[in-house]
C-alpha positions in Angstrom: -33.3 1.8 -8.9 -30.2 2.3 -6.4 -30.0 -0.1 -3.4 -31.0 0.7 -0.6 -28.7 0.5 2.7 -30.2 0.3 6.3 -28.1 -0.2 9.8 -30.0 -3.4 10.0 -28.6 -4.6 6.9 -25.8 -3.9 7.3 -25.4 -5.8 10.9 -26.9 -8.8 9.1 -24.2 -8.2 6.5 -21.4 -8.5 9.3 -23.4 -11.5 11.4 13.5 -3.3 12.2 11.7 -6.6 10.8 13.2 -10.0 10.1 10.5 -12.4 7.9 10.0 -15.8 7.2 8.5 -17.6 4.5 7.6 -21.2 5.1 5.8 -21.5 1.8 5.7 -20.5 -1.9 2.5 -18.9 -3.2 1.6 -22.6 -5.0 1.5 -24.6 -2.3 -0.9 -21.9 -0.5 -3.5 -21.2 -3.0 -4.6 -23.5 -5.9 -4.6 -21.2 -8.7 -1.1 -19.3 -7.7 -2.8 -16.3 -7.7 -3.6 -14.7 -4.1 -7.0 -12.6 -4.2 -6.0 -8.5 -2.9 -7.6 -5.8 -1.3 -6.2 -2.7 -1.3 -8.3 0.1 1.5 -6.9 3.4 1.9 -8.3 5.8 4.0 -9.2 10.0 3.3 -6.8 12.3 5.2 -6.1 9.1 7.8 -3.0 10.6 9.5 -0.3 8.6 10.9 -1.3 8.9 15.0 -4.7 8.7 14.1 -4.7 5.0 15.7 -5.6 3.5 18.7 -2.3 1.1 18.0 0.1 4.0 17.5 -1.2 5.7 20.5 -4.1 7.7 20.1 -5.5 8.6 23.3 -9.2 8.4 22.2 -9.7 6.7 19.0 -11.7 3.4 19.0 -9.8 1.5 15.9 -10.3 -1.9 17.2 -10.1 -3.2 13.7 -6.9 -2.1 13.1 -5.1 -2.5 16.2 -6.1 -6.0 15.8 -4.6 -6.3 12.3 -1.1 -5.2 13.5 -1.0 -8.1 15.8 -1.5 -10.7 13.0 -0.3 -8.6 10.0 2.6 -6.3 9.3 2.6 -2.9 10.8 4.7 -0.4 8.5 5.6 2.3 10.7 7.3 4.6 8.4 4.7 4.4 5.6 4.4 7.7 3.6 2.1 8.5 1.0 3.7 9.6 -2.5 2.1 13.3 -2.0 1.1 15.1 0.9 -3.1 15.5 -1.4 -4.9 13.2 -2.3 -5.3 12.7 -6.3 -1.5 12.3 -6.7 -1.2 9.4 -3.9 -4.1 7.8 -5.9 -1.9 8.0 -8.9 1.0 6.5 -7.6 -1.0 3.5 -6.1 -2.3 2.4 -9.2 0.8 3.3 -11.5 3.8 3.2 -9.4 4.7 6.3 -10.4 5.4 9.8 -9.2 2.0 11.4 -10.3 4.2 14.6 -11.7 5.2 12.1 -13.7 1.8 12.7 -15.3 0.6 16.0 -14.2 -1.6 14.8 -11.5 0.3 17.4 -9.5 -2.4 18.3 -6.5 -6.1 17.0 -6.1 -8.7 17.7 -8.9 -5.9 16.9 -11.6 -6.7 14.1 -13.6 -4.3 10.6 -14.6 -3.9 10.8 -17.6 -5.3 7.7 -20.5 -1.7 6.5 -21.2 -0.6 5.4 -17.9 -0.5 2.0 -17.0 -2.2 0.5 -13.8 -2.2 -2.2 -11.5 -5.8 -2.8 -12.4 -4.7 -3.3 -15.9 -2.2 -5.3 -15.1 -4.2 -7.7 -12.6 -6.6 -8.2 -15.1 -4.2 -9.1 -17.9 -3.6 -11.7 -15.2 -7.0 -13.5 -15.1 -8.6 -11.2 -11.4 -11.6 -9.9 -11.5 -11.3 -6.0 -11.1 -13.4 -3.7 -8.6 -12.9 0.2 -7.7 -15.5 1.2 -4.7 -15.4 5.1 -3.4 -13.8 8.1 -4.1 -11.9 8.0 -7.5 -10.7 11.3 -7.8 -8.3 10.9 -11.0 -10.8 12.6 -13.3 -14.7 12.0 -13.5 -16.1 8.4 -13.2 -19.1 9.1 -16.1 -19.5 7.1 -18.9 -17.3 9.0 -21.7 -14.1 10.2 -19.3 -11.5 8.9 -20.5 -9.8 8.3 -16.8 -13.1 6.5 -14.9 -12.2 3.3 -13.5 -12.9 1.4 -16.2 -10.9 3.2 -18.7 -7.8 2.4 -16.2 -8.3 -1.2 -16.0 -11.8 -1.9 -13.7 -14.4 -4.8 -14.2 -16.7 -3.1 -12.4 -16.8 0.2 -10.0 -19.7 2.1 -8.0 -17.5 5.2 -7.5 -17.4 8.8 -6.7 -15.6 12.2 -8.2 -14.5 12.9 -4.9 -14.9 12.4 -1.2 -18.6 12.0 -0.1 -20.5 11.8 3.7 -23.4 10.1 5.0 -26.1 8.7 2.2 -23.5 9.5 -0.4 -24.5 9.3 -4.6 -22.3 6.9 -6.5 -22.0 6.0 -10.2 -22.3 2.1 -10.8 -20.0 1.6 -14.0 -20.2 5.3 -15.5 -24.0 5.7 -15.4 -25.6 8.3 -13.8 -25.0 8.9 -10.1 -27.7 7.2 -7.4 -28.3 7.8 -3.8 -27.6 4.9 -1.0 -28.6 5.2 2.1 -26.1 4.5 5.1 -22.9 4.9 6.7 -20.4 5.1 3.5 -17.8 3.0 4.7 -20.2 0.6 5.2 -22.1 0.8 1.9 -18.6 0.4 0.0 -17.5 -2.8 2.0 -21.2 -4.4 1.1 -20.8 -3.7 -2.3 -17.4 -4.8 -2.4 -18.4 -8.2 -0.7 -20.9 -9.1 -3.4 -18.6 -8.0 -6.1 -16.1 -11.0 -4.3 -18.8 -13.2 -4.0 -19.3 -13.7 -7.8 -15.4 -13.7 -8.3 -15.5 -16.7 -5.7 -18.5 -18.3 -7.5 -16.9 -18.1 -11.2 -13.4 -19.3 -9.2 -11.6 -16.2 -9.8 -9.3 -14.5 -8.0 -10.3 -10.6 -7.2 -8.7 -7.6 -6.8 -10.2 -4.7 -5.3 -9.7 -1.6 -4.4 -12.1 0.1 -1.8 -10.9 3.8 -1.4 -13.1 5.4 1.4 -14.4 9.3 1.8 -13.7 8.8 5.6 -12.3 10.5 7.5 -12.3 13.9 4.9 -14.1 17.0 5.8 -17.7 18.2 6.3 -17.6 15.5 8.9 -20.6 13.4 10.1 -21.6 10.0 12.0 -23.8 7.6 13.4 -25.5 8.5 16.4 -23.1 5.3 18.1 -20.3 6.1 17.0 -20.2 10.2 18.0 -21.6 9.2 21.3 -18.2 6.8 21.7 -16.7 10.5 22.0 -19.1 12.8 24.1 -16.9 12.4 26.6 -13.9 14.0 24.8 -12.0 16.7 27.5 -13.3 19.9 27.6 -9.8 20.9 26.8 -8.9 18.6 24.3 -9.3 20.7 20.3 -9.9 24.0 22.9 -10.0 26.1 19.2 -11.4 27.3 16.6 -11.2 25.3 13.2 -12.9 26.2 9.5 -14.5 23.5 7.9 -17.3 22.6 5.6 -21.1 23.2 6.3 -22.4 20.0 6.2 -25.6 22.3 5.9 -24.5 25.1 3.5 -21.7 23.6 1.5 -19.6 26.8 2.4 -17.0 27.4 5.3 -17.9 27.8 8.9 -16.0 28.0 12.0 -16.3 25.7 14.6 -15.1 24.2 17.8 -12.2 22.1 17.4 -13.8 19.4 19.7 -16.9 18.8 18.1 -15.1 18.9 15.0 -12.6 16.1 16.2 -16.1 13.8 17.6 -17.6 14.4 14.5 -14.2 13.0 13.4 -13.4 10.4 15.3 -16.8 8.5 14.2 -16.2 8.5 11.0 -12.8 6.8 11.3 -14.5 4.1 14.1 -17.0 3.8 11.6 -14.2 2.9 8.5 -12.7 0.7 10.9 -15.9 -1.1 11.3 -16.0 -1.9 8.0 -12.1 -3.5 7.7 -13.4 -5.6 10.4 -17.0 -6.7 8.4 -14.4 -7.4 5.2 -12.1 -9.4 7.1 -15.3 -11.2 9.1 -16.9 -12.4 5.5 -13.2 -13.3 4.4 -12.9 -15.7 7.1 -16.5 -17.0 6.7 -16.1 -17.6 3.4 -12.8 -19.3 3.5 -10.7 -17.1 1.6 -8.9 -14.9 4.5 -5.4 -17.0 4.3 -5.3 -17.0 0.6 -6.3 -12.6 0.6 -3.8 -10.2 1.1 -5.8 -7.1 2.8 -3.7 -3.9 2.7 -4.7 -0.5 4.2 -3.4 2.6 4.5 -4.1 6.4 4.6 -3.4 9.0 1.4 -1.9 11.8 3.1 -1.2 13.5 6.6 -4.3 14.9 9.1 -5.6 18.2 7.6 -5.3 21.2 9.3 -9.0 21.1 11.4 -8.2 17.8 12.4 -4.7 18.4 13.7 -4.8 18.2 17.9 -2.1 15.0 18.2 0.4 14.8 15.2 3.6 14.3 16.6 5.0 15.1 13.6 5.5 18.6 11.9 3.4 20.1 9.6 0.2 18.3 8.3 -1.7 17.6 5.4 -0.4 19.9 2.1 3.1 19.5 3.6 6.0 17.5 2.9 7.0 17.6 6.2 6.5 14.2 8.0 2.9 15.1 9.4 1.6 15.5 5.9 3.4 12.8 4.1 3.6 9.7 7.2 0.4 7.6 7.5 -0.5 4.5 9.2 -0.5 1.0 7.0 -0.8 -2.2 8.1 -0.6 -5.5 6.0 -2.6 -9.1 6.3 -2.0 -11.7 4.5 -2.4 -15.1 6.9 -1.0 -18.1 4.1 2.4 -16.0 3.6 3.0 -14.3 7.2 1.9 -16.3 9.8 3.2 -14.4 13.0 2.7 -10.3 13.2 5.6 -8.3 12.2 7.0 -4.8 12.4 9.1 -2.6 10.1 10.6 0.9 10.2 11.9 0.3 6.8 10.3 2.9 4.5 7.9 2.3 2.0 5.5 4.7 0.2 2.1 4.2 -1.8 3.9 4.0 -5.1 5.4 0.7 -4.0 2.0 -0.7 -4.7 2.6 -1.9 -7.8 5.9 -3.1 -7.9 5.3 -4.8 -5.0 2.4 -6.5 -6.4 4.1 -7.8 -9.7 6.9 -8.9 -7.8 4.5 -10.8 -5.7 3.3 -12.2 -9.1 6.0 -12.4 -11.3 4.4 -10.2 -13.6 6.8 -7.3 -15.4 6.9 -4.1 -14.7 5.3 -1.5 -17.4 8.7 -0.2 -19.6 8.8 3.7 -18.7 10.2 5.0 -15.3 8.9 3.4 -11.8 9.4 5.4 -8.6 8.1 2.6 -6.3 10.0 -0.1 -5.4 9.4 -4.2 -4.8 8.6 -4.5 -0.6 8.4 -8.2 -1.2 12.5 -8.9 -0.5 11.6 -7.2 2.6 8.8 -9.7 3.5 11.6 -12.7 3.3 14.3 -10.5 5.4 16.5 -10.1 2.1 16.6 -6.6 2.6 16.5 -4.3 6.1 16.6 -0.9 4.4 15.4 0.6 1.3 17.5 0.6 -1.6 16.7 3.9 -3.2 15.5 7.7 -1.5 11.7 8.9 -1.2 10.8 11.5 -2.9 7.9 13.8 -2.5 7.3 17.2 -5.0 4.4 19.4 -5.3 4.2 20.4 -8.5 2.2 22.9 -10.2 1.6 23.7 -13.4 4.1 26.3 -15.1 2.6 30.4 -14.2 3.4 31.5 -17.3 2.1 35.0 -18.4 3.2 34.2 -22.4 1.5 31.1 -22.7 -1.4 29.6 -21.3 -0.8 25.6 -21.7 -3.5 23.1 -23.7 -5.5 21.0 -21.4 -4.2 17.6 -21.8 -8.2 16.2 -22.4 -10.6 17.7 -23.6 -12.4 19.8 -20.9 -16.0 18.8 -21.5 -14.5 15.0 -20.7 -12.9 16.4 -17.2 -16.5 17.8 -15.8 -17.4 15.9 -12.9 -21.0 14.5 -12.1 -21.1 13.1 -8.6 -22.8 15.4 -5.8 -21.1 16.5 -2.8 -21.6 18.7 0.0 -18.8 21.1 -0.5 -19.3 23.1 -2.8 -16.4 25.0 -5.2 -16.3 27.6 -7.6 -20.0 27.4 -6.8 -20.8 24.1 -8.2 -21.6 20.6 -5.9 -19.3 18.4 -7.7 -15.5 18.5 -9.1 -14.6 18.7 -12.5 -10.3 18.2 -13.4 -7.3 19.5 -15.7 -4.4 18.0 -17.0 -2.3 20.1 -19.2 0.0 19.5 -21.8 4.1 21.1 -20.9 6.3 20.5 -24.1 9.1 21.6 -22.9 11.6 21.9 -19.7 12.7 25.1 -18.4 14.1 26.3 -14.7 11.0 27.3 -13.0 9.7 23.7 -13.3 11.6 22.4 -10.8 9.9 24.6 -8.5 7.9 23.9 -5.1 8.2 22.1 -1.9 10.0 18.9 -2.2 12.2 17.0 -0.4 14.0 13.3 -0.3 14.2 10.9 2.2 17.0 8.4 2.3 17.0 5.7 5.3 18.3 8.0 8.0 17.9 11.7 6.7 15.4 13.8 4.8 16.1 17.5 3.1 13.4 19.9 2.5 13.5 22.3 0.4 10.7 25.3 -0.6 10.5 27.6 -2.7 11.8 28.2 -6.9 15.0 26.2 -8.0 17.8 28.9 -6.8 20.4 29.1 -4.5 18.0 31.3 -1.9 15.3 28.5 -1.7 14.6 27.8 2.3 16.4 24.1 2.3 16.0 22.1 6.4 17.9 19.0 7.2 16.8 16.8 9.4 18.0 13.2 10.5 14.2 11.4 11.0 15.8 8.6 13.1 16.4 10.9 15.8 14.4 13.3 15.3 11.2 12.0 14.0 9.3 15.6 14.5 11.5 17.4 12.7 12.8 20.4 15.0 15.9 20.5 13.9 17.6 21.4 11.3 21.0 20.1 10.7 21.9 21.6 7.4 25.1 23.6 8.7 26.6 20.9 10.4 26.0 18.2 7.6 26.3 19.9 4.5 27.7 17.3 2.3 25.0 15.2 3.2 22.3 17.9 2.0 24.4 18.8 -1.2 24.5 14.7 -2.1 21.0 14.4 -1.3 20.0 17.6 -3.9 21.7 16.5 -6.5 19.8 12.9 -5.9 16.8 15.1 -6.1 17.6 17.4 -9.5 18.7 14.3 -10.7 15.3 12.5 -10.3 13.1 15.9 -10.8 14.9 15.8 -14.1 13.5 12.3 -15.1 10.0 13.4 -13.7 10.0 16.7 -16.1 10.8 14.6 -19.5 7.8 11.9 -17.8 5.7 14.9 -18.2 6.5 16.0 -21.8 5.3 13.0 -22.9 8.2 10.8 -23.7 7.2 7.7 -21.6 4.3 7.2 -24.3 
C-alpha cells in the first residue's frame, strides 16, 4: 500500500567573500561528521528569486536562507540539461566524462559517487525525487541504490501533482499531494531513524518543480492572479497536463502555473529546516540548494542573462544556490567566486577529509573558500554538450544493456509515445575530430569564450568579459584575441582528457 499525503498532513508535518571559522568540525558535532542535505531544484533559473530580484516570486524560504547562509551568486550548473548536472553532483565529474551527454542518458555502473563515498564513511544514504541517470527499477544497474543509496523513493524523471514513485526499486505507487512536499516528508522520516540509530545522514532530495506541464495548489496560483496583464503577453508551447502532448498557451498563465510550484518547493526548504531546528540538529546540518540548469524557454519572461535553458550561455548554465550550515558559518555571507555543481563532491571530502576517487575530477574543493584562503577559483569552468558521434559507418554499442535502460515511472509527458523515459549510454572506442564537436565554452574568473559548432577554424567562437558584462552582448573576441586563443587551447586541452574519460580508460 503507498502512503497517503493530504494538505492536512502535511501542515501537521511543518507545526567578493571573506570567511571565518571560529571552530573545527570536532568541537561542533560529537561524531566529526556533519549530517548534509543536498536540494536542487528542476529548471530553477538564476533570477527566479525573490532575493535576486524577482518582481513576483514568493521565495520566502530562500531569501531567508541567504541572510543566515552563503549566497553563491555565480553558481552554474555543469550542463545547461538536466541528467548531466545530476552526474556531476554525485561524481564530480564532467558527465561527458561518462556519456551522460544530454537528459535521458544514463551514469554509467563504474563511476564513483558521493553517496558511495558518504556511506563508506558511516551516513546513512537517502535519494528522494527525480533520478534521472537511468531507471530506478529493481535490476538497473544505475538506480540509486546501485550508486551508493540506503534507501530512495525516486522517479525516472520529473513528475507533477500526485506523482508515482518507486520505494527502493519496487514497482512504482501513487502519493497524493504537492510533490515537493511529499519528498521533504519522506525525507524527514528517513532522518528521523538516522537520528534514532545516532547516525549522521546524507540526503539528497532532487525535486520535479519547477519543470514543465506545470500545476499547483489552489493557494499558491492564487498568490499570482494578480500577475500584469502584460507581464508573459505571448504565446509559449508546453505540455498538456491533460493530453501529454504539446499545446500552446498564454505565457502568463503559464508563468502562475509556474510560479506555484516554485513557492510551493520553497515551502518545503522551509518545513526541512523547521524539523531541523525542532529536532536539534540544524547547527550540526549543512542544507545546500541549488537549481540544475537555466529557465526553459516557456518560462523565460526575466532572465537577465542570454540564452536559457539548452544553452551555454549564462542564462542556461547560471542558477541560484545558497548554503546553510549554522555550527561552521555563523554570520551570512556572499560570494561572486565561481563554483559549479561538480564541486559537490570535492567539496564534500574536503570537508571530511576523505580522498578523492583516483581518475580525473572537474570540480574543485569550495571549502578554502569558506575560511577566506582563496578569493578566486583556481581553475576555468567548463561546460560541453556532447552528443554521441553521427556516424553513418558505424552505429555504436549501447553501453548497458537496453532492456536494463527502460524506464517504469509514469509521467504526464509523454515521448516517442510512451508515459515514462527509458535511457542510452553508448560505448565510443576511439577518438577522432568530430568528437570535439558542439557548443562549449570556458569560463575563467573574468572572461568566458563560446564556441558552437564542429571543431574547425569556421566554428562561431563569442568572447565576452562576464564581470562587466554579465548578459553577454558583447563580444570582444577581435579586440582580445590572445585571450580567446589561451582560453581554447585550455579548452582542447581539457576536451582531450574528457574524450579518453569516455573510452573507458578511467576504469
Amino acid at each position: 500500500m503507498s502512503v497517503k499525503y493530504s494538505l492536512f498532513s502535511l501542515l501537521i508535518l511543518t507545526s567578493g567573500i571573506a570567511f571565518s571559522c571560529q571552530s573545527t568540525l570536532k568541537e561542533t558535532h560529537d561524531n566529526d561528521l556533519p549530517n548534509i542535505i543536498l536540494l536542487m531544484g528542476d529548471d530553477h533559473g538564476w533570477d527566479e528569486t525573490g532575493y535576486n530580484g524577482h518582481p513576483f516570486l514568493h521565495t520566502p524560504v530562500l531569501d531567508d536562507m541567504v541572510k543566515t547562509g552563503i549566497r553563491m551568486d555565480r553558481f552554474y550548473s555543469a550542463s545547461p540539461v538536466c541528467s548531466p548536472t545530476r552526474g556531476s553532483v554525485l561524481t564530480g565529474r564532467h558527465p561527458n566524462r561518462y556519456g551522460t551527454f544530454t537528459a535521458g542518458a544514463s551514469i554509467r555502473p563504474e563511476e564513483i559517487t558521493i553517496a558511495q563515498i558518504l556511506k563508506d564513511a558511516g551516513y546513512a544514504t537517502a535519494h528522494f525525487g527525480k533520478w534521472h541517470l537511468g531507471p530506478v527499477k529493481a535490476e538497473s544497474p544505475t538506480n540509486p541504490k546501485a550508486m551508493g543509496f540506503d534507501e530512495y523513493l525516486s522517479h525516472d524523471n520529473f513528475f507533477e501533482m500526485n506523482p508515482y514513485f518507486s520505494r527502493n526499486g519496487g514497482p512504482p505507487e501513487p502519493y497524493r499531494g504537492e510533490s515537493s512536499e511529499i519528498l521533504v516528508a519522506e525525507a524527514i522520516r528517513f532522518i528521523q531513524k538516522a537520528k534514532e540509530a545516532n547516525q549522521p545522514f546524507f540526503v539528497v532530495i532532487w525535486y520535479g518543480s519547477p519543470h514543465e506541464p506545470y500545476s499547483g495548489l489552489r493557494e499558491d496560483l492564487a498568490l499570482y492572479d494578480d500577475l500584469p496583464e502584460s507581464f508573459g503577453d505571448k504565446t509559449v508551447r508546453l505540455t498538456s497536463n491533460e493530453t501529454g502532448l504539446q499545446v500552446d498557451r498564454p505565457q502568463r498563465e503559464v508563468l502562475q502555473e509556474r510560479f506555484a510550484e516554485i513557492t510551493a518547493m520553497d515551502r518545503s526548504i522551509g518545513q526541512m529546516r523547521e524539523f531541523l531546528r525542532n529536532e536539534a540538529l540544524r547547527e550540526h546540518t549543512l542544507l545546500w540548494y541549488f537549481g540544475d540548469n537555466g529557465t526553459p524557454l516557456e518560462g523565460n519572461a526575466t532572465v537577465p542573462f542570454k540564452g536559457e535553458k539548452g544553452m551555454v550561455y549564462e542564462g542556461g548554465v547560471r542558477v541560484p544556490a545558497v548554503l546553510e550550515w549554522p555550527a561552521r558559518f555563523a554570520t551570512p555571507m556572499v560570494t561572486e567566486v565561481n563554483a559549479v555543481s561538480s564541486d559537490v563532491l570535492p567539496t564534500l571530502c574536503g570537508i571530511l577529509g576523505q580522498p578523492l576517487p583516483k581518475r580525473p575530477i572537474d570540480g574543485i574543493d569550495l571549502s578554502p573558500f569558506f575560511d577566506g584562503n582563496l578569493r578566486e577559483r583556481n581553475k576555468p569552468v567548463m561546460f560541453w554538450n556532447g552528443r554521441v558521434r553521427q556516424d553513418e559507418e558505424n552505429t555504436p554499442a549501447p553501453y548497458i544493456d537496453p532492456e536494463l535502460q527502460k524506464g517504469t515511472s509514469p509521467l504526464v509527458k509523454l515521448m516517442n509515445g510512451i508515459a515514462t523515459r527509458n535511457f542510452t549510454n553508448f560505448r565510443h572506442t576511439d577518438i577522432q575530430p568530430q568528437d570535439f564537436g558542439g557548443a562549449r565554452a570556458i569560463l575563467d574568473n573574468r572572461y568566458k569564450l563560446v564556441i558552437h559548432g564542429e571543431n574547425d577554424p569556421e566554428a562561431k567562437r563569442e568572447l565576452f568579459d562576464v564581470l562587466e558584462d554579465p548578459a553577454e552582448n558583447k563580444n570582444i573576441i577581435e579586440a582580445l584575441p590572445d585571450i580567446a586563443a589561451d582560453l581554447e587551447n585550455s579548452l582542447l586541452k581539457w576536451q582531450q582528457s574528457v574524450l579518453e574519460s569516455l573510452t573507458e580508460n578511467d576504469y
